[in-house]
C-alpha positions in Angstrom: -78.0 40.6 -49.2 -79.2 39.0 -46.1 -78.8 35.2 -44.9 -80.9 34.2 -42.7 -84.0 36.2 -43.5 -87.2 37.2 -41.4 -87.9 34.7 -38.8 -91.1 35.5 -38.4 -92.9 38.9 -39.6 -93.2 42.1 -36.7 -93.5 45.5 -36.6 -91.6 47.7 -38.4 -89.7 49.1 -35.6 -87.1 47.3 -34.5 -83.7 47.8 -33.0 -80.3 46.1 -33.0 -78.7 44.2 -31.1 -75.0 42.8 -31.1 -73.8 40.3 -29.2 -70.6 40.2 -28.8 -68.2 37.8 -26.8 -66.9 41.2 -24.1 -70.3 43.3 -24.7 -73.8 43.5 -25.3 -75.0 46.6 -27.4 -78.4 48.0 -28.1 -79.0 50.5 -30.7 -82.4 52.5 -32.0 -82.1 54.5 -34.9 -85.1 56.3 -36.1 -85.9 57.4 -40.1 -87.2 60.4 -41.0 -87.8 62.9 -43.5 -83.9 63.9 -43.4 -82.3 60.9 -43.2 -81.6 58.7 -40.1 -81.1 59.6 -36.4 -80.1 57.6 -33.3 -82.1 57.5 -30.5 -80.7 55.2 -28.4 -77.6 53.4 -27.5 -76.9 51.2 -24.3 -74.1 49.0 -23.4 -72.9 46.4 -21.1 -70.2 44.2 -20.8 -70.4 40.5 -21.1 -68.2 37.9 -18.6 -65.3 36.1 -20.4 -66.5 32.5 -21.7 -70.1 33.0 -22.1 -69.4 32.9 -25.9 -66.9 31.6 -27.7 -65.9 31.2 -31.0 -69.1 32.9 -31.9 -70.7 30.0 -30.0 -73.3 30.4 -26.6 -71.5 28.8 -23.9 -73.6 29.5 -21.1 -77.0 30.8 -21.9 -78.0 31.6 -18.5 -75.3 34.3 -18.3 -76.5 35.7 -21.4 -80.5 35.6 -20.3 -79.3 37.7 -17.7 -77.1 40.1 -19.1 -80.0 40.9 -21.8 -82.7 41.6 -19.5 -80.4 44.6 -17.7 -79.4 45.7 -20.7 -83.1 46.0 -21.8 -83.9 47.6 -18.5 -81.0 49.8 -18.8 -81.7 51.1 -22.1 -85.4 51.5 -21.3 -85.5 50.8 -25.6 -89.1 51.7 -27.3 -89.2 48.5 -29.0 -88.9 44.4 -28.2 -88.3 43.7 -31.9 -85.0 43.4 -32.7 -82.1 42.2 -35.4 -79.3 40.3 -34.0 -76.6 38.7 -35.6 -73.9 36.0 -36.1 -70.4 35.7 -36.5 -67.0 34.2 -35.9 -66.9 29.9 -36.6 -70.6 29.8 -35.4 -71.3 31.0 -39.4 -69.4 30.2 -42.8 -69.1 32.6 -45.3 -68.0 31.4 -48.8 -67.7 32.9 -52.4 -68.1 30.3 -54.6 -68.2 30.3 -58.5 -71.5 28.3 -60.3 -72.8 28.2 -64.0 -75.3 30.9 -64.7 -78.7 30.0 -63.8 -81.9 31.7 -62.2 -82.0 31.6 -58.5 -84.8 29.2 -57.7 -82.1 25.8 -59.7 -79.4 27.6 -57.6 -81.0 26.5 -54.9 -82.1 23.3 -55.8 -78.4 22.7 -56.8 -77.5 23.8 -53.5 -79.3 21.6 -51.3 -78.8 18.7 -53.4 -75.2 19.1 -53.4 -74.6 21.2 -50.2 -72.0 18.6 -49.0 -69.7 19.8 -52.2 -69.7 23.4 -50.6 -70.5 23.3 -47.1 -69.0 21.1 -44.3 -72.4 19.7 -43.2 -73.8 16.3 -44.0 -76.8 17.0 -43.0 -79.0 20.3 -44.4 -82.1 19.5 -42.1 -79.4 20.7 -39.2 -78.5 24.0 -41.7 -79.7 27.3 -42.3 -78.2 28.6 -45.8 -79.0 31.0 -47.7 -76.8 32.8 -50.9 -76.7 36.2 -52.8 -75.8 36.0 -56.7 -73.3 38.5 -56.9 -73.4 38.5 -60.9 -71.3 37.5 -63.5 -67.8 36.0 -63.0 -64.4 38.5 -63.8 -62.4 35.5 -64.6 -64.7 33.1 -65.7 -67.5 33.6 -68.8 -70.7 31.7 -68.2 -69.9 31.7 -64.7 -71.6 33.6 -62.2 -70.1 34.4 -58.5 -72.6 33.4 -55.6 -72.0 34.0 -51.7 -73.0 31.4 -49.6 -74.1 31.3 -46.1 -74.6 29.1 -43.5 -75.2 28.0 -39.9 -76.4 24.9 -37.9 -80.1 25.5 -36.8 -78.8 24.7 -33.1 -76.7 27.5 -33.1 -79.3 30.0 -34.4 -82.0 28.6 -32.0 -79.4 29.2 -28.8 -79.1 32.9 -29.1 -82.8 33.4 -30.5 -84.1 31.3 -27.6 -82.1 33.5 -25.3 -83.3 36.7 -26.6 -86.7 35.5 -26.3 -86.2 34.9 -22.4 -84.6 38.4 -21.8 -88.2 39.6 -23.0 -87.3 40.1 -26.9 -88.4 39.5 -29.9 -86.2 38.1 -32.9 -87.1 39.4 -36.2 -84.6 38.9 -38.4 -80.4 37.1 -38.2 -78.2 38.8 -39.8 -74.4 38.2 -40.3 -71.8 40.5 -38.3 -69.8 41.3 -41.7 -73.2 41.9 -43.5 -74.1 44.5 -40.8 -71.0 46.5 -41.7 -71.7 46.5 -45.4 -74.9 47.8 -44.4 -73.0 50.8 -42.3 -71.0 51.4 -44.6 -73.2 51.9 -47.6 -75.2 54.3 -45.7 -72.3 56.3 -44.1 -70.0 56.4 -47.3 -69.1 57.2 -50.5 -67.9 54.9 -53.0 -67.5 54.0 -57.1 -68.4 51.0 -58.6 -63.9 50.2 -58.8 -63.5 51.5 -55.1 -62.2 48.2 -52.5 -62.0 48.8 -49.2 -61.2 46.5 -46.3 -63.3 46.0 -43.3 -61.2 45.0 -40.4 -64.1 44.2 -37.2 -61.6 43.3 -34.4 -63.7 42.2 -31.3 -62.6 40.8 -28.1 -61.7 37.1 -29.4 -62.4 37.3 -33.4 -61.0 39.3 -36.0 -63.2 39.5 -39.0 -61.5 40.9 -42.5 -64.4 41.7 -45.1 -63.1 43.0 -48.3 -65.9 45.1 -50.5 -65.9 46.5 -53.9 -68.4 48.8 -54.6 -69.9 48.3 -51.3 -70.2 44.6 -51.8 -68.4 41.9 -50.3 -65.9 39.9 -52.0 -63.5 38.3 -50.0 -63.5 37.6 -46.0 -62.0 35.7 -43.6 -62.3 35.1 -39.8 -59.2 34.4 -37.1 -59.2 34.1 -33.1 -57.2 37.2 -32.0 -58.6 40.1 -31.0 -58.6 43.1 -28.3 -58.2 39.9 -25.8 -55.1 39.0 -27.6 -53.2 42.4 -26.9 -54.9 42.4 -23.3 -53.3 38.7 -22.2 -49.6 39.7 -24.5 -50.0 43.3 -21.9 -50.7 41.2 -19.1 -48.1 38.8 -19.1 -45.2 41.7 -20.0 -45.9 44.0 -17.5 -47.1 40.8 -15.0 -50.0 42.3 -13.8 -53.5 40.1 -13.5 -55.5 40.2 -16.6 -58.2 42.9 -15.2 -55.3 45.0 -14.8 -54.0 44.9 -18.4 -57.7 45.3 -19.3 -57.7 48.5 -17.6 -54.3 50.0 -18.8 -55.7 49.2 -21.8 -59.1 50.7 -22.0 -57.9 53.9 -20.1 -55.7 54.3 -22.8 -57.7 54.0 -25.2 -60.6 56.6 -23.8 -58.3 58.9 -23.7 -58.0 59.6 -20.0 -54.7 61.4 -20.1 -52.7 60.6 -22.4 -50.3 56.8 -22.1 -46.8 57.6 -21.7 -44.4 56.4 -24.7 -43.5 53.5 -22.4 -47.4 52.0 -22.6 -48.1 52.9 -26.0 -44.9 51.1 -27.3 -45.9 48.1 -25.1 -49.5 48.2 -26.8 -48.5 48.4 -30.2 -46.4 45.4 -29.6 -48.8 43.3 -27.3 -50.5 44.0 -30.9 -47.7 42.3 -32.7 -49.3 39.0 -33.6 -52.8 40.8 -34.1 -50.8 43.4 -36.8 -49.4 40.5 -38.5 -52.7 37.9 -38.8 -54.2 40.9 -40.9 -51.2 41.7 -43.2 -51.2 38.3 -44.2 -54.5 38.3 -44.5 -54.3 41.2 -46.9 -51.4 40.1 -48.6 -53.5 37.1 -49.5 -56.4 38.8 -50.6 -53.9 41.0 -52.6 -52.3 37.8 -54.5 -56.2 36.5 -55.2 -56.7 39.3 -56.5 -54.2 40.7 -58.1 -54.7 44.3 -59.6 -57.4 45.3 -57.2 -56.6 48.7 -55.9 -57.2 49.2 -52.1 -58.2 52.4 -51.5 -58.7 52.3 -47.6 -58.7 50.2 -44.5 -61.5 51.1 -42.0 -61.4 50.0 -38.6 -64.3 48.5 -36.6 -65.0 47.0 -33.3 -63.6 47.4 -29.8 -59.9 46.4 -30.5 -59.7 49.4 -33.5 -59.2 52.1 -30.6 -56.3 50.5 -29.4 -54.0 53.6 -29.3 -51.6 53.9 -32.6 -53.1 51.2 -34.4 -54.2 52.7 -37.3 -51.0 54.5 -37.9 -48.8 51.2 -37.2 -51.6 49.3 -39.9 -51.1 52.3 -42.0 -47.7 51.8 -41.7 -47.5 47.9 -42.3 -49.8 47.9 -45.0 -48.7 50.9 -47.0 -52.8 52.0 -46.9 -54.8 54.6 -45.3 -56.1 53.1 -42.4 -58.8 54.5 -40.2 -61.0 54.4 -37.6 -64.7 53.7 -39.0 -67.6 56.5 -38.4 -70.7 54.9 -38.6 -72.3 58.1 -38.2 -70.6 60.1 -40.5 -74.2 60.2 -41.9 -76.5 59.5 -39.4 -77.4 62.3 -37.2 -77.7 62.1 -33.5 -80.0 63.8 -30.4 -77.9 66.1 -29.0 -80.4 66.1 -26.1 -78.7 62.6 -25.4 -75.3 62.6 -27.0 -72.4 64.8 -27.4 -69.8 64.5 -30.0 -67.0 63.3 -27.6 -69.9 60.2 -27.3 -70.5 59.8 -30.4 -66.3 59.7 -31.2 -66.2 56.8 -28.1 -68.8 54.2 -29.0 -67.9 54.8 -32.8 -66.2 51.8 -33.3 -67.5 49.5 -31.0 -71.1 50.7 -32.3 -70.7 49.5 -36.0 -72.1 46.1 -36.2 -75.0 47.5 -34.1 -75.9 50.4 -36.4 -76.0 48.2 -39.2 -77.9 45.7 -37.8 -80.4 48.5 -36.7 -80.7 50.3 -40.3 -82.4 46.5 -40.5 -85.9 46.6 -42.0 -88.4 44.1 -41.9 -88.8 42.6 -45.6 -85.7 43.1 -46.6 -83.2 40.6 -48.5 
């Protein structure tokens, strides 16, 4: 299940990268006879504004920022998987009469304007999975759809390129955790579980069943949301709130009841974007049991938050392990480092248990 597919063929060794719109993250993970193993992980943050809304703002910024995180990370590779997200890529499930896949994509891009909000394909990357047949609808099958304007690919791959990279394949920030999550846990073929990626300025809710997705859904609030809500409540500058907020959440001493109260509702509006956007899912689909919430990105270690959304929700909410089966070299990485970058490292390892040739 992969949109935008190989580029262009390379080695088999390749590493991830995620971009995100507060930090850069670079992530090895080797494969071996006893599973998988990370090797490397580097990070560095990212100014505010040089992406937004998933899109490059300022490229030069980014060129920069890549080629000390490269040097910084001294990586064994200058292949790599990167990925999209946010408005810069749409994401659709959309029901079509069974067929084979080679009319579903004639159909497609004869008809893209019916499904995508392009009127012109040669500016469009798309590709689509068949999911299989339809639950509600016999003869139907469910297909999910995928697409980005060529421009917006060719910024960040052109970027890479001048930081001294190699593209070999663009993946899709929620596609990335489904890969994580396949490999790290357990699920039946009935099991749903929500994704909830919350980065610095995009929140990202992926539902799966049976590891696949089948509902998601994008909104502009994230760990910058409770940082500028901190900021203007206590009325200290936005770095400040930044810091009160990142302390806190690395767990150098632990916040006083005041601070923690103030996060949790600096949260408020974040809290309530996603229980809508569960409740929705939930009336889509009605019936579907949710077995777990799982937390991903920067903003999910945001002290309390999985109890308040365990709370809210009235589901078992948590913060995601993407290496509750991967092993690490404890030559490099201790479990306290491992429990930190967790989070914020889940896009990343997905996008590194990336091969070349796959779908």
């Amino acid at each position: 299940m992969r949109t935008f597919k190989n580029l262009f063929s390379g080695k088999k060794k390749i590493a991830g990268l995620d971009i995100g719109s507060s930090s850069l993250k670079l992530i090895e993970i080797g494969e071996g006879s006893e599973g998988y193993t990370l090797n490397n992980y580097s990070q560095i943050p990212l100014p505010r504004g040089v992406i937004s809304d998933g899109h490059l703002v300022q490229p030069g910024v980014l060129i920069d920022r890549l080629k000390h995180l490269l040097k910084q990370s001294r990586c064994s590779t200058k292949n790599v998987v990167t990925s999209l997200s946010g408005y810069s890529v749409i994401v659709k499930k959309i029901g079509f009469p069974s067929m084979d896949e080679a009319s579903l994509r004639d159909l497609i891009s004869d008809e893209v304007e019916k499904y995508l909000p392009f009127g012109d394909m040669k500016e469009v990357n798309f590709d689509f999975q068949i999911l299989g047949g339809s639950d509600v609808n016999p003869g139907q099958m469910d297909v999910l759809l995928v697409a980005s304007k060529k421009e917006v690919i060719e910024s960040y791959v052109n970027a890479v390129r001048k930081a001294g990279l190699e593209v070999a394949i663009v993946d899709v920030d929620s596609f990335a955790l489904e890969t994580m999550y396949e490999e790290n846990y357990d699920f039946a073929l009935d099991d749903v579980v929500i994704l909830v990626n919350i980065g610095a300025s995009m929140t990202n809710i992926n539902v799966l069943k049976a590891g696949g997705s089948i509902f998601t859904r994008d909104f502009s609030m994230g760990g910058y949301t409770v940082t500028e809500n901190l900021q203007e409540k206590l009325k200290v500058s936005f770095e400040e709130a930044e810091r009160l907020k990142l302390e806190a959440a690395k767990g150098n001493g632990q916040p006083d009841d005041n601070l923690r109260e103030d996060l949790i509702n600096c949260a408020e509006p974040l809290l309530l974007e996603v229980e809508r956007s569960v409740d929705y899912f939930k009336s889509t689909y009605p019936g579907k049991y949710i077995k777990q919430v799982l937390l991903c990105g920067g903003g999910a270690k945001l002290v309390g938050l999985d109890r308040a959304l365990t709370e809210r929700l009235n589901i078992d909410a948590e913060i995601v392990n993407p290496f509750k089966k991967i092993s690490y070299d404890r030559k490099v990485f201790g479990p306290a480092d491992i429990e930190q970058i967790g989070p914020q490292a889940a896009v990343g390892v997905g996008l590194a248990l990336r091969r070349i040739g796959d779908k």
